[in-house]
LODO-395877 format. One line per 4 residues: number of its first residue (from 0); their letters; for each residue x negated, y negated, z negated of N, C-alpha, C, O, CB. Coordinates in nm, 2 decimals. Last residue first. Glycine has a CB too. Layout:
// residues N
NUM	A	X Y Z X Y Z X Y Z X Y Z X Y Z; ...
END
This chain:
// residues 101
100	XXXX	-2.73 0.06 0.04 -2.77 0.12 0.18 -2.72 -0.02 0.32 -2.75 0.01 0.44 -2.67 0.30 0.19; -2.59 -0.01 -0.16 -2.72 -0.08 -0.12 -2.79 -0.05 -0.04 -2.91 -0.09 -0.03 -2.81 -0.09 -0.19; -2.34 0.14 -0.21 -2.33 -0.03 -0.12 -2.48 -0.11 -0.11 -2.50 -0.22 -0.07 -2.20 -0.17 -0.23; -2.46 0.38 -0.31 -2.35 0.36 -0.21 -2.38 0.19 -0.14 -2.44 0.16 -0.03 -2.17 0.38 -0.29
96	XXXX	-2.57 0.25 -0.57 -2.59 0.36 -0.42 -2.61 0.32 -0.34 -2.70 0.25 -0.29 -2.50 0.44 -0.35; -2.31 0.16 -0.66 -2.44 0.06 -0.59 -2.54 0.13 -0.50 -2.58 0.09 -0.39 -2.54 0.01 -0.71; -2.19 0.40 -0.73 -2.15 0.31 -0.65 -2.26 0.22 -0.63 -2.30 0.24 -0.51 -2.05 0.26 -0.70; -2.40 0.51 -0.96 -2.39 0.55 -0.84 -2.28 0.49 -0.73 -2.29 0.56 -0.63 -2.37 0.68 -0.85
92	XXXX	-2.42 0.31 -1.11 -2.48 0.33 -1.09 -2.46 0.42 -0.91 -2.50 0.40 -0.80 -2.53 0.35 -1.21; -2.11 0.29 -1.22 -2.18 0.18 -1.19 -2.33 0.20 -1.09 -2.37 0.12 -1.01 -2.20 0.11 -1.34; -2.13 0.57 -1.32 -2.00 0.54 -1.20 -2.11 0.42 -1.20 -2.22 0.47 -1.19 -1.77 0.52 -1.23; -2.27 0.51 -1.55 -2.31 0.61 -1.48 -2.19 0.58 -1.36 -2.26 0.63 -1.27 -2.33 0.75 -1.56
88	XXXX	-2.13 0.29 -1.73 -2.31 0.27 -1.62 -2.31 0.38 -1.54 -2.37 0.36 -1.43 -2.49 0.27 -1.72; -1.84 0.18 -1.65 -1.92 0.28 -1.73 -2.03 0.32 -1.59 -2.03 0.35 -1.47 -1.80 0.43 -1.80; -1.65 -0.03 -1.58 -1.70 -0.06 -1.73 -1.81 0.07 -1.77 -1.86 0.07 -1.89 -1.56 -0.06 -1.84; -1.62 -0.21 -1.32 -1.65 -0.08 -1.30 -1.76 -0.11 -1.44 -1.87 -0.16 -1.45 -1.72 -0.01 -1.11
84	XXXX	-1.40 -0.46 -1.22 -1.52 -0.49 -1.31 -1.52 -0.28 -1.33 -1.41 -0.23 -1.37 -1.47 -0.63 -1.48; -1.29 -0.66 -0.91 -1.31 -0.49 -1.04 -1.40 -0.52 -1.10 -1.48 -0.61 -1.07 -1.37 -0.31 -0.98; -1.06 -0.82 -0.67 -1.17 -0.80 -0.77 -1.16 -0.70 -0.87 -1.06 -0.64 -0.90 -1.18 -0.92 -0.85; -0.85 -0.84 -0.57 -0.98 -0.92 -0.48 -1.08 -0.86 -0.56 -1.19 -0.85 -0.50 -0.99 -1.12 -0.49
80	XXXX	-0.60 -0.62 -0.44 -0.70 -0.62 -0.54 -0.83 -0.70 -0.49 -0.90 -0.66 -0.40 -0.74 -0.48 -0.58; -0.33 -0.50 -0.36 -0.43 -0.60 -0.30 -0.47 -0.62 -0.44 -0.39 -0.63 -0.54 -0.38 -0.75 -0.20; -0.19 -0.21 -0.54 -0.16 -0.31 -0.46 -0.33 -0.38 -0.44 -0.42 -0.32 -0.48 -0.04 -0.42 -0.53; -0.37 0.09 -0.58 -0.30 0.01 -0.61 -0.26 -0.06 -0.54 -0.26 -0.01 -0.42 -0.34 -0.05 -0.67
76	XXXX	-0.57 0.29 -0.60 -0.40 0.32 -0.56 -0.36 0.24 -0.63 -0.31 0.27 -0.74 -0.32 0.46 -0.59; -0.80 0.20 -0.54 -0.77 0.24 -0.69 -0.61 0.28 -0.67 -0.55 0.30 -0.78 -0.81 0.10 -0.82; -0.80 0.18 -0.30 -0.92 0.30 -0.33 -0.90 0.33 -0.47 -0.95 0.43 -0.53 -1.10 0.26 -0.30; -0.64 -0.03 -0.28 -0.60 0.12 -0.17 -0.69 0.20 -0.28 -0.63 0.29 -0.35 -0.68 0.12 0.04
72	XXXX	-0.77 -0.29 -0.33 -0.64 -0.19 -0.42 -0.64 -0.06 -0.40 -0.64 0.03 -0.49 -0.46 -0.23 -0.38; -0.97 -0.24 -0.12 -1.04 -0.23 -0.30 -0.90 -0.17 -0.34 -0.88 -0.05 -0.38 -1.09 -0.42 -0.41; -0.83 -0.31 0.14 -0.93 -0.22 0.05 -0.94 -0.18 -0.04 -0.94 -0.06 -0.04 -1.00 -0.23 0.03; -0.71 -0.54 0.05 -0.61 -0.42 0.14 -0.70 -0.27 0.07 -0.67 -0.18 -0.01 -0.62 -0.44 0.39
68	XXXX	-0.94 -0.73 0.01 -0.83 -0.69 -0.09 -0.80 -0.55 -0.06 -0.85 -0.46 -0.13 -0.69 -0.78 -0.07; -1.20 -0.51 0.19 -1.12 -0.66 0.16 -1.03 -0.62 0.09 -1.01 -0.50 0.09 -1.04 -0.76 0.28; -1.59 -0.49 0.16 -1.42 -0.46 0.19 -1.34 -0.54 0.19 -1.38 -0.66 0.19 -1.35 -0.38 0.10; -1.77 -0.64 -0.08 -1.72 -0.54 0.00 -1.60 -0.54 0.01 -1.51 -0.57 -0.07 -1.76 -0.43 -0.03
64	XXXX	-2.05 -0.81 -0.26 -1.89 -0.82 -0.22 -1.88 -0.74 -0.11 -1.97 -0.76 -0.03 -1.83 -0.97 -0.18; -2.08 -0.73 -0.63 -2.14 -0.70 -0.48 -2.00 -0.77 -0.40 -1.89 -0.78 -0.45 -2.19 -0.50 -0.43; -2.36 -0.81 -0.88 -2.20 -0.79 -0.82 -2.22 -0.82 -0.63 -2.29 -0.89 -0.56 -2.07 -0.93 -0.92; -2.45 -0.70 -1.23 -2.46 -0.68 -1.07 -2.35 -0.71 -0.99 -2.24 -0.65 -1.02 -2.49 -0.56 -1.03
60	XXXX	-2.47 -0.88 -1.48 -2.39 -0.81 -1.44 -2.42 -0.79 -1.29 -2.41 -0.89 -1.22 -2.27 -0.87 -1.47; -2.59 -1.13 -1.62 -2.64 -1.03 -1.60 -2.57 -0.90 -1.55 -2.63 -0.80 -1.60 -2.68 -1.02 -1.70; -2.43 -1.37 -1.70 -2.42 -1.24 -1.78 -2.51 -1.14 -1.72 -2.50 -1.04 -1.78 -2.28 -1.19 -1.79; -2.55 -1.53 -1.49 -2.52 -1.56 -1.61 -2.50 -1.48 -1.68 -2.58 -1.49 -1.77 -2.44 -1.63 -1.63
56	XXXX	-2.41 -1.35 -1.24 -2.57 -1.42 -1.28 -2.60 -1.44 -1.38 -2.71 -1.39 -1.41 -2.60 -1.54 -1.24; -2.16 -1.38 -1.30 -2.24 -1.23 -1.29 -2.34 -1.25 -1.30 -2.41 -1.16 -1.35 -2.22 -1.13 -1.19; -2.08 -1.65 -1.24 -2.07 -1.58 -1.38 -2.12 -1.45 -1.42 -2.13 -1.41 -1.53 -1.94 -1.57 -1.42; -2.17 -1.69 -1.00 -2.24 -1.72 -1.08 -2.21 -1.70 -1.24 -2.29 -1.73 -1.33 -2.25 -1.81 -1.04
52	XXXX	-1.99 -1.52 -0.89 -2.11 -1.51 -0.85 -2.19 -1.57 -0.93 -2.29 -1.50 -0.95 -2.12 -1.56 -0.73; -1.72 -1.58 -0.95 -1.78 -1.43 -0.95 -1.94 -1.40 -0.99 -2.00 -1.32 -1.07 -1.76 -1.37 -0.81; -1.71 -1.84 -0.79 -1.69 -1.84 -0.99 -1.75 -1.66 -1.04 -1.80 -1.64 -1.14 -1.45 -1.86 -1.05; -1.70 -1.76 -0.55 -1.85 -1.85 -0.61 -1.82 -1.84 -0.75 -1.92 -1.83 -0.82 -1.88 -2.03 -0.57
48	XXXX	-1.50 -1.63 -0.51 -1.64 -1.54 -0.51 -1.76 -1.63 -0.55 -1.88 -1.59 -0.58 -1.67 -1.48 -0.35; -1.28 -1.80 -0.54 -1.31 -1.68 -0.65 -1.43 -1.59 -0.61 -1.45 -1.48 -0.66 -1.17 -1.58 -0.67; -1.35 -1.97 -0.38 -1.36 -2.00 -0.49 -1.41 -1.92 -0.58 -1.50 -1.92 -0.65 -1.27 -2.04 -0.52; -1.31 -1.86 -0.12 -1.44 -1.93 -0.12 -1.43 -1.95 -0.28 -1.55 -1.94 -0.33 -1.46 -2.08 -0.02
44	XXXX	-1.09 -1.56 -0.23 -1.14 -1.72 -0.17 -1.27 -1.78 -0.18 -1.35 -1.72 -0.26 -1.08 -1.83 -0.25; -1.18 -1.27 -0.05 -1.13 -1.37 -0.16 -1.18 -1.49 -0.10 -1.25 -1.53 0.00 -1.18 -1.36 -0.32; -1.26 -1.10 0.18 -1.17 -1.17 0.19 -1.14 -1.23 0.10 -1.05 -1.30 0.14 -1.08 -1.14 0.22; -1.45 -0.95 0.05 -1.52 -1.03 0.08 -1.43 -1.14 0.14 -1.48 -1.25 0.16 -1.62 -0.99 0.14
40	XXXX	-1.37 -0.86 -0.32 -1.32 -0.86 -0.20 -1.42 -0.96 -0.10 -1.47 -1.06 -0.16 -1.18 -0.90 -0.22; -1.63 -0.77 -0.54 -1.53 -0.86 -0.52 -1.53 -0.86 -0.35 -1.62 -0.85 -0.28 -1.56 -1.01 -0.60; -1.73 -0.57 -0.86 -1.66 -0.52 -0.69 -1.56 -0.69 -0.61 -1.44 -0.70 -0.62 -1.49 -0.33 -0.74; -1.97 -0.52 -1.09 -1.82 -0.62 -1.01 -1.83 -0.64 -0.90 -1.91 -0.71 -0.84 -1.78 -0.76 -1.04
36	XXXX	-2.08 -0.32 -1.33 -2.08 -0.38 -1.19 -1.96 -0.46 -1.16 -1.85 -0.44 -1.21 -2.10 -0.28 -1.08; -2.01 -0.28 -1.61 -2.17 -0.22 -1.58 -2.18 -0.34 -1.38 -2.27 -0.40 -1.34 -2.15 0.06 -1.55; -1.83 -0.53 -1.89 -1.88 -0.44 -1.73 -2.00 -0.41 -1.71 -2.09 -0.48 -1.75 -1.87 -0.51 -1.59; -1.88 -0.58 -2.15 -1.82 -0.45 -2.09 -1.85 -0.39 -1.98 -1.88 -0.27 -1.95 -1.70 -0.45 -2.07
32	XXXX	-1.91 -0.83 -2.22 -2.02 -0.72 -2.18 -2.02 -0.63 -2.13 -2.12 -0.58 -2.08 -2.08 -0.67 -2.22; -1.73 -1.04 -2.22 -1.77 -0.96 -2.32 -1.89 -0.84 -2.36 -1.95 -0.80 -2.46 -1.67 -0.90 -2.33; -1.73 -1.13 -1.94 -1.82 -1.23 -2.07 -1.80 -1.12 -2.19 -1.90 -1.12 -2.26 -1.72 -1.44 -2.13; -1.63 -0.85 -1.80 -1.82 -0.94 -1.77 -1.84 -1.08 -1.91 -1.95 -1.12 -1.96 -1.81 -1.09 -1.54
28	XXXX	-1.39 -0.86 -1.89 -1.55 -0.78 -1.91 -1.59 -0.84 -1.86 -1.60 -0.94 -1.93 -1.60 -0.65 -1.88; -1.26 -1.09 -1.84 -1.29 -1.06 -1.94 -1.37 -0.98 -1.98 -1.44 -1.00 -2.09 -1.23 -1.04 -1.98; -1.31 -1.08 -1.58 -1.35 -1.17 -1.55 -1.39 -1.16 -1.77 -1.50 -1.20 -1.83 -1.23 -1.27 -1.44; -1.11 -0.87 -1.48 -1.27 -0.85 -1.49 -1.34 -0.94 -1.54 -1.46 -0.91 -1.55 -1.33 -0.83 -1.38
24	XXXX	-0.91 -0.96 -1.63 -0.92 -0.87 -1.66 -1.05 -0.82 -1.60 -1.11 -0.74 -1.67 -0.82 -0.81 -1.64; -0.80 -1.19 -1.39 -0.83 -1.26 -1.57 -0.89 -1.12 -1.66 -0.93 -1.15 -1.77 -0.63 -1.32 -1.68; -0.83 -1.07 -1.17 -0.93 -1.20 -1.17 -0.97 -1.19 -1.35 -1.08 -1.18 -1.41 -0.82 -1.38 -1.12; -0.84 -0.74 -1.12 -0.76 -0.87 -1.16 -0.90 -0.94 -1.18 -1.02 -0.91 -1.19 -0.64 -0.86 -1.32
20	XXXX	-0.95 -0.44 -1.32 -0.91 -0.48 -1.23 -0.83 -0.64 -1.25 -0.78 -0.67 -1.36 -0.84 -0.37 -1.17; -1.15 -0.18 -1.47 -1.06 -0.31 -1.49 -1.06 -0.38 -1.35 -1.16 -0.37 -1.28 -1.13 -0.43 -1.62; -1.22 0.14 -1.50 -1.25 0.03 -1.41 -1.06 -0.09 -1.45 -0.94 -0.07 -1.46 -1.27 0.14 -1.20; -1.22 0.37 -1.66 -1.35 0.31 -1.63 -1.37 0.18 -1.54 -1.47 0.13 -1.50 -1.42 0.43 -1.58
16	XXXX	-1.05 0.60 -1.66 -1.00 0.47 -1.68 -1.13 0.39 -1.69 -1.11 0.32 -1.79 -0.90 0.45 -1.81; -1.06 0.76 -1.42 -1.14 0.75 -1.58 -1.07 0.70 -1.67 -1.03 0.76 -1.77 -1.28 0.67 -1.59; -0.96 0.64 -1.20 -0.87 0.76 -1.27 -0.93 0.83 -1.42 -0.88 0.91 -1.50 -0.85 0.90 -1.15; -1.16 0.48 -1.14 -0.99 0.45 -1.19 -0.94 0.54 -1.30 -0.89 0.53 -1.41 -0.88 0.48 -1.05
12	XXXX	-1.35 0.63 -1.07 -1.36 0.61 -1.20 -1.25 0.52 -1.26 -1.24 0.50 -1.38 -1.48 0.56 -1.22; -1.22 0.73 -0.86 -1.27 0.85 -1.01 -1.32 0.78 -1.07 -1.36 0.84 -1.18 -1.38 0.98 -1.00; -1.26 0.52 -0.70 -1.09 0.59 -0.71 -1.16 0.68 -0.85 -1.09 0.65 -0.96 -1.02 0.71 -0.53; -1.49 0.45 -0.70 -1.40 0.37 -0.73 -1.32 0.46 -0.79 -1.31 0.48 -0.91 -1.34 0.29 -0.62
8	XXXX	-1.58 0.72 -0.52 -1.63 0.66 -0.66 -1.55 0.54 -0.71 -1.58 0.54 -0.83 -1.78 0.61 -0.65; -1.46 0.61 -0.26 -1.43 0.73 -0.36 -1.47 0.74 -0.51 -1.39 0.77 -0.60 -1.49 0.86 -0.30; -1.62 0.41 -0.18 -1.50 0.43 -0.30 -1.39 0.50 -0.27 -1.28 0.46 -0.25 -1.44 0.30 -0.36; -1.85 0.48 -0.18 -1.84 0.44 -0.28 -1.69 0.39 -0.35 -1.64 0.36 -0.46 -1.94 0.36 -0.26
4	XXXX	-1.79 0.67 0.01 -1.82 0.77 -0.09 -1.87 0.64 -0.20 -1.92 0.67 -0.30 -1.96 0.90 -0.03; -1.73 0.42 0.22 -1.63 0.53 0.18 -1.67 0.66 0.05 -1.58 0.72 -0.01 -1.60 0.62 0.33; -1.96 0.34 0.29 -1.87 0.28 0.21 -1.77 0.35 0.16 -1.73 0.32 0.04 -1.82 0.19 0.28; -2.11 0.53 0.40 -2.11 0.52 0.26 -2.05 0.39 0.20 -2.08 0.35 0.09 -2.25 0.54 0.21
0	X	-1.97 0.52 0.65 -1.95 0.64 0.57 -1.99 0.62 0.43 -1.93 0.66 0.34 -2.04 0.76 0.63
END
């Protein structure tokens, strides 16, 4: 259940426009600063979650891994989505909530 009320929080802060999506498009907020959190599929590759992982370390960026592609697109009404960068602290905050229970 509180995977689901965090994204529902996904989906409202899509529709904010508060959330970047894509490898090359979160990957640009987090070195600019933009991102508050990063949402990565736990189906990505062994690659794209160790390059996630330690570039969100490095910037200081919280990042969690949940759900799978099929997932994450769905909750932004999109296609398969491995990865988000969620750009506004208050949605950022209350999604972590959610996924630190």
């Amino acid at each position: 259940m509180t995977g689901n009320k965090a994204l529902s929080l996904v989906g409202l802060a899509t529709k904010a426009g508060k959330v970047s999506s894509g490898e090359f498009c979160t990957e640009r907020d987090v070195k600019s600063g933009k991102a508050a959190l990063v949402i990565v599929a736990e189906d990505a590759s062994e690659n794209t979650r160790k390059k996630f992982r330690n570039m969100c370390d490095y910037y200081h960026v919280p990042v969690f891994f949940y759900g799978d592609k099929d997932t994450l697109g769905h909750a932004m009404g999109k296609q398969f989505r491995a990865s988000l960068a969620v750009l506004d602290e208050g949605f950022a905050k209350g999604i972590m909530k959610h996924l630190e229970r």
